[in-house]
TIDOFI-430605 format. One line per 5 residues: their letters; for each residue x, y, z of C-alpha. Coordinates in steps of 0.2 Angstrom, whole numbers. Each point is the difference from the previous one (the first is absolute). Layout:
<rs>
A	X,Y,Z; ...
</rs>
This chain:
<rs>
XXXXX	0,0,0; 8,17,-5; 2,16,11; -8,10,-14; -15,-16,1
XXXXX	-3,6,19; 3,16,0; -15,1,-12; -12,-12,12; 6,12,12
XXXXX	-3,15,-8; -18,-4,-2; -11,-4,16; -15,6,-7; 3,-8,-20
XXXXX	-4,-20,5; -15,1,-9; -7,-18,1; -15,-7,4; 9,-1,21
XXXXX	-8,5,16; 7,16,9; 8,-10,10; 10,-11,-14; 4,19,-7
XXXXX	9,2,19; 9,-16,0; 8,2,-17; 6,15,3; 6,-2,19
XXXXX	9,-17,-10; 8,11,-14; 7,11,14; 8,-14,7; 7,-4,-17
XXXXX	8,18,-2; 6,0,17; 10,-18,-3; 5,7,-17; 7,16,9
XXXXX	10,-9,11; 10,-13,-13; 3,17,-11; 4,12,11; 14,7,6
XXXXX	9,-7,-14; -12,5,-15; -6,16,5; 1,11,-13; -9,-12,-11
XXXXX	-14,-5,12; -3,19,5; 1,5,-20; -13,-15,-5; -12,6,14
XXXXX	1,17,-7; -3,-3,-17; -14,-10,5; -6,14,7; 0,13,-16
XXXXX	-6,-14,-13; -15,-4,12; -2,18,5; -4,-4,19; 11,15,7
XXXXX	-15,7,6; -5,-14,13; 14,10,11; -2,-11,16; 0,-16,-8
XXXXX	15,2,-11; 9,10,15; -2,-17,10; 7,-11,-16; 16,12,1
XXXXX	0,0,18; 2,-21,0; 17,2,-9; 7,15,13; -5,-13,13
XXXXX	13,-12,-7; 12,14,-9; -2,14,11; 5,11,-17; -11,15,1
XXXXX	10,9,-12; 1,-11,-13; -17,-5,-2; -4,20,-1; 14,2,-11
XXXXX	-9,-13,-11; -17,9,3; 6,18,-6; 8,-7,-17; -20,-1,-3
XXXXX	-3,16,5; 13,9,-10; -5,-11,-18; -19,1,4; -12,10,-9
XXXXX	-15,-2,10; -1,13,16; -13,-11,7; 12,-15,-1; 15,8,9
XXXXX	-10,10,12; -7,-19,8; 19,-5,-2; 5,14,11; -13,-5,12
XXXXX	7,-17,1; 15,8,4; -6,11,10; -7,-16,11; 17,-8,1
XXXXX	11,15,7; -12,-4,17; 10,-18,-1; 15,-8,-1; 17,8,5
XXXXX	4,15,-3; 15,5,10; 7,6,-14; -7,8,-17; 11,-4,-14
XXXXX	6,17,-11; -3,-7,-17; -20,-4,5; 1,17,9; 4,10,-15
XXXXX	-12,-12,-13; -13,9,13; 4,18,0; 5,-3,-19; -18,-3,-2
XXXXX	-7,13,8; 9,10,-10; -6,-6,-15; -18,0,5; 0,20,6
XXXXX	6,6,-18; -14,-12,-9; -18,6,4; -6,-19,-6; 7,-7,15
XXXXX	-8,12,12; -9,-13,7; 17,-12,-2; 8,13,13; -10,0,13
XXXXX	3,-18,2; 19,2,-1; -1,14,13; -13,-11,12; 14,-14,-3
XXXXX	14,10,4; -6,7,14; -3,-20,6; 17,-4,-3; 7,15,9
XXXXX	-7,-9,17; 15,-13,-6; 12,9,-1; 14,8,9; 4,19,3
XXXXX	16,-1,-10; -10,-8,-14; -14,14,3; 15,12,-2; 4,-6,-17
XXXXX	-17,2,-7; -2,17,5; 17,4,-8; -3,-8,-16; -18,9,-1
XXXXX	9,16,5; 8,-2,-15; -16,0,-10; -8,13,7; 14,15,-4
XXXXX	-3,-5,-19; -18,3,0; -14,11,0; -8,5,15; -15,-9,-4
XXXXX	10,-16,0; 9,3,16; -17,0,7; -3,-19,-3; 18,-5,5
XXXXX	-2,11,16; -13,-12,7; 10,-16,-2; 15,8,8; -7,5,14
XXXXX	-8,-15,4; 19,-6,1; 6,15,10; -13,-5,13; 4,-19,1
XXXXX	10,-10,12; 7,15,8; 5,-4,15; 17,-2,1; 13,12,6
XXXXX	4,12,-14; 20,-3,-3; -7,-18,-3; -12,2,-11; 6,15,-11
XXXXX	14,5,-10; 6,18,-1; 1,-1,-18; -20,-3,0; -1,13,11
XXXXX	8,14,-9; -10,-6,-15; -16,2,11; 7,18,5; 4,5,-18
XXXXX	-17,-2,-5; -7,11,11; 11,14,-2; -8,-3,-19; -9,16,-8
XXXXX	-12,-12,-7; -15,0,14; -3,-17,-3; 15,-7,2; 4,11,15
XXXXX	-17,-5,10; 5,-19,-5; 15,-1,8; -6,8,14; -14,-12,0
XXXXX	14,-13,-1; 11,6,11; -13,4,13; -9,-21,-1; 20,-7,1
XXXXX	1,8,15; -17,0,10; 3,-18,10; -14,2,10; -11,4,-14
XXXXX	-6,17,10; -5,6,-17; -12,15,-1; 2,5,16; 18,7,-6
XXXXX	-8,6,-16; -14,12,8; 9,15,9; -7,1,18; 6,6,15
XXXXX	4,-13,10; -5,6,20; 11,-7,15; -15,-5,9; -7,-8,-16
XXXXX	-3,-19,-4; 5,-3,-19; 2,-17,-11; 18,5,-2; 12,-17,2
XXXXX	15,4,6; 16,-8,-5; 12,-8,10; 18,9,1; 12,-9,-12
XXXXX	17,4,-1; 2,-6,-19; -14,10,-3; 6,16,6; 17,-3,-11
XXXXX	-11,-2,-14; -11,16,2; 20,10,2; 4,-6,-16; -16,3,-10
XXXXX	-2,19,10; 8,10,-13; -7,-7,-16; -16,-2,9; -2,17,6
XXXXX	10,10,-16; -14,-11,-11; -14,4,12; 0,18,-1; 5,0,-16
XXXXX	-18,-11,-4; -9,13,11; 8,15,-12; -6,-8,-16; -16,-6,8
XXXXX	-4,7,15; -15,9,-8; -9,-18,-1; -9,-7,16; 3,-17,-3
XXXXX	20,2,-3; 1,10,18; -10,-13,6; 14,-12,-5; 16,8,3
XXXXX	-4,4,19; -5,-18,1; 16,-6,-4; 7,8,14; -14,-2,12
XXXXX	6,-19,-3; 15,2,3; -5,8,19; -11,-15,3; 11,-14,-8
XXXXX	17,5,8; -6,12,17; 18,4,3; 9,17,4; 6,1,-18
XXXXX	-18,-3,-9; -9,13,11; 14,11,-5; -1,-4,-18; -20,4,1
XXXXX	-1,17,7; 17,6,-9; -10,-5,-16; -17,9,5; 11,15,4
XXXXX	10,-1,-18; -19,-2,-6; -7,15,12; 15,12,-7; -1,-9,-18
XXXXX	-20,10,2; 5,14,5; 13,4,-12; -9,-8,-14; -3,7,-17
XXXXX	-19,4,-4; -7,-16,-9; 5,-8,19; -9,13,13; -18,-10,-7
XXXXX	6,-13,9; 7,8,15; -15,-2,11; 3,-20,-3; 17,-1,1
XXXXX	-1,9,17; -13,-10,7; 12,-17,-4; 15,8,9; -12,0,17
XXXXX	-5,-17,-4; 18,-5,-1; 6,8,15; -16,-7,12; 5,-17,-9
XXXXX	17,2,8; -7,6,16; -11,-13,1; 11,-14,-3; 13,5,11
XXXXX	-11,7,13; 8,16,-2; -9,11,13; 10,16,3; 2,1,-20
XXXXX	-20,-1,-2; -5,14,12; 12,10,-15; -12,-8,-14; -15,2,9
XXXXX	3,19,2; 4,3,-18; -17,-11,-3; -10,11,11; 6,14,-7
XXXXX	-3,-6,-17; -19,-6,3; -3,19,6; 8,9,-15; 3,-12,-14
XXXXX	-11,-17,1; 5,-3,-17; 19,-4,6; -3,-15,14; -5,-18,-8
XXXXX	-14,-4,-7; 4,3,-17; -14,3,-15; 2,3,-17; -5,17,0
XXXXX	-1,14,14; -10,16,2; 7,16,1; 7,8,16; 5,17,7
XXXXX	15,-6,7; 18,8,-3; 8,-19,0; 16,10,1; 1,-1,20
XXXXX	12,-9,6; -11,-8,14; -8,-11,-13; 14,-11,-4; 12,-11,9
XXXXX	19,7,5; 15,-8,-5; 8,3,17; -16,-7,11; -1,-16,-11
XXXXX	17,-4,3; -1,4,18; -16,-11,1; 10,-16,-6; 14,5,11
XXXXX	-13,0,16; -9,-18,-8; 18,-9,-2; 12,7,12; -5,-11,15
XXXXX	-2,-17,-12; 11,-13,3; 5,-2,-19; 9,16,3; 19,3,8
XXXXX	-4,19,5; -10,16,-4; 13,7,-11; 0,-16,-12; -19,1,-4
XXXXX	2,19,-1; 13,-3,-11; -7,-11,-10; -17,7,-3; 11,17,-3
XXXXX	8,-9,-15; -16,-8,-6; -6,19,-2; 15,7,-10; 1,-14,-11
XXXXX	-20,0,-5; 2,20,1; 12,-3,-13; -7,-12,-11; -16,12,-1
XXXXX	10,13,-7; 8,-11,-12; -16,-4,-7; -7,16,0; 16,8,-8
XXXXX	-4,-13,-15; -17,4,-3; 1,18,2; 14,-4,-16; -11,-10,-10
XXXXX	-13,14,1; 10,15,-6; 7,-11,-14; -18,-4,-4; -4,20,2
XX	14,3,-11; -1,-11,-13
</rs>
């Protein structure tokens, strides 16, 4: 009796069209199991390839794809001997990419969509890794496979639960890739997909899990003039390193109150960590403002980039991250005030974020002496200029109010003294003058960085003006 002979009694539990009871119908077909189960076991390991490649083709001459469950279990009775996920789903795509039919390769992603949830996947193999994203490709620049492509993504998105960070790294960098070299409406469809993996198995320690070389690629394409672009990598940047998944409650400026409860998480001190966030600082910060100087004007976009840091303050809640956050909504406070004119519409917001940033750090580090500062800056604020404390909106009435006073914004020399009273008694500390000293340096070096970036767009503009 051949494999092919079986495979086709198999194949067809419902086709045993004699003049049999029900119940003959059963017992044939529990008995032709039997038979494929005996046959997989004198083929296999040794013939796999044949016995995987006969039941497939079975498959496309009969057309029985779509009977997902049934011809999931077939395939799953070989891995139960084989235990070769990925070469049974290397087998399945070489259908996908010759066929014609969307139907037909939309039930075959299905199907392998059903057997990414068994088997061992401790490791996804590269080749089938790129046969996917290659595919997805392909299916967003043809709008035949529309439908085609929303299998691939659901599939994709299935096998990202298999995966580890580092292979979740290389997808993003290969679709990072794809998205530089097309229109923004493009981007747009790869942006879901990468996100998806920026926000998967995240848990690990970030030296572990993340190369600097990604990172600075993440960095660059926020300091892009493209909005897009920019608000992507801030989304990307922002999921790779919320652990805790605190999500929108970073996104929505708020001030946080000391004697508030919020569903903020709050990361454990890591030492790794911290090295990580020193090495990142000055490309993070130097392509953060620049990000909120090309698109500061755009909610969403000041949304993002003070959500960066805010994860940052929550993630690593050390001396250096608080530093780093009100150092940058200071840069972002005079970055305001010293903006050029298409900037001051989005003033109000930008103000309201650097308050949300600064009660984020006094919140986290339960600053006390630093928030009666805040809170008088805030009260003065909600009596003269509402407009400037958190909430933000997307558009604001009109008030008699000369913003020019310097009560309504946050000094350079409180904030810094305000970290000096939080940190100077923590144990993480040798002395007063080394947090001083440190938070000093912190200061100059984003003082400087602002000026750099200012410097070169006030350039660009004159050259524009002048040409």
């Amino acid at each position: 009796m051949s494999f092919r002979y079986v495979t086709g009694m198999f194949g067809a539990p419902h086709g045993f069209t004699r003049d049999t009871s029900q119940s003959t119908e059963r017992r044939e077909y529990r008995n032709a199991v039997m038979v494929y189960e005996r046959i997989l076991v004198m083929l296999l390991p040794q013939l796999f390839s044949t016995v995987v490649k006969t039941l497939i083709t079975f498959f496309n001459e009969t057309g029985m794809w779509e009977m997902e469950t049934y011809v999931t279990s077939c395939i799953k009775k070989i891995l139960l001997i084989c235990k070769d996920s990925h070469g049974v789903i290397n087998y399945l795509l070489d259908i996908v990419e010759i066929s014609e039919n969307c139907p037909t390769a939309s039930d075959i992603l299905k199907i392998i969509q059903n057997l990414f949830t068994y088997g061992d996947w401790a490791h996804m193999d590269h080749y089938l890794l790129y046969r996917f994203l290659e595919l997805y490709r392909r299916s967003t620049m043809n709008e035949e496979f529309e439908s085609l492509r929303w299998c691939l993504e659901s599939c994709i998105r299935q096998g990202f639960t298999c995966m580890k960070r580092n292979e979740l790294v290389t997808v993003i960098s290969v679709m990072m890739n794809w998205v530089v070299a097309v229109n923004p409406a493009m981007t747009l469809k790869f942006a879901k997909v990468m996100e998806y993996a920026a926000g998967t198995q995240n848990s690990e320690p970030y030296s572990l899990s993340l190369e600097m070389s990604f990172m600075y690629s993440l960095l660059e394409l926020i300091s892009s003039p493209n909005r897009y672009l920019s608000l992507l990598g801030c989304r990307l940047v922002f999921l790779t390193l919320d652990r805790l998944k605190n999500g929108s409650d970073l996104l929505r400026a708020k001030i946080f109150f000391p004697t508030g409860e919020f569903p903020v998480k709050i990361g454990q001190y890591d030492e790794r960590d911290n090295r990580f966030i020193q090495e990142i600082n000055d490309v993070l910060q130097t392509s953060l403002l620049t990000a909120l100087l090309n698109h500061g004007f755009h909610l969403k976009s000041v949304e993002m980039i003070f959500g960066v840091i805010a994860a940052i303050i929550v993630e690593v809640p050390s001396s250096f991250s608080a530093a780093v956050g009100v150092s940058f909504a200071m840069a972002a406070q005079e970055l305001v005030l010293t903006a050029p004119d298409d900037l001051e519409e989005a003033g109000y917001r930008i103000h309201a974020c650097v308050v949300f940033l600064v009660s984020l750090v006094c919140y986290v580090h339960r600053a006390e002496a630093f928030y009666l500062y805040l809170s008088k800056v805030i009260e003065f604020r909600a009596k003269n200029a509402p407009q400037l404390n958190p909430p933000v909106t997307t558009c604001y009435d009109e008030h008699p109010v000369v913003l020019a006073r310097r009560e309504l914004y946050l000094e350079d020399y409180e904030a810094r003294y305000g970290l000096l009273r939080c940190f100077a008694c923590s144990e993480s500390c040798r002395s007063e003058h080394e947090v001083q000293q440190k938070i000093s340096a912190i200061n100059k070096q984003m003082k400087l960085q602002f000026r750099t970036i200012f410097t070169r767009r006030s350039r660009k503009s004159s050259d524009l003006v002048q040409s």
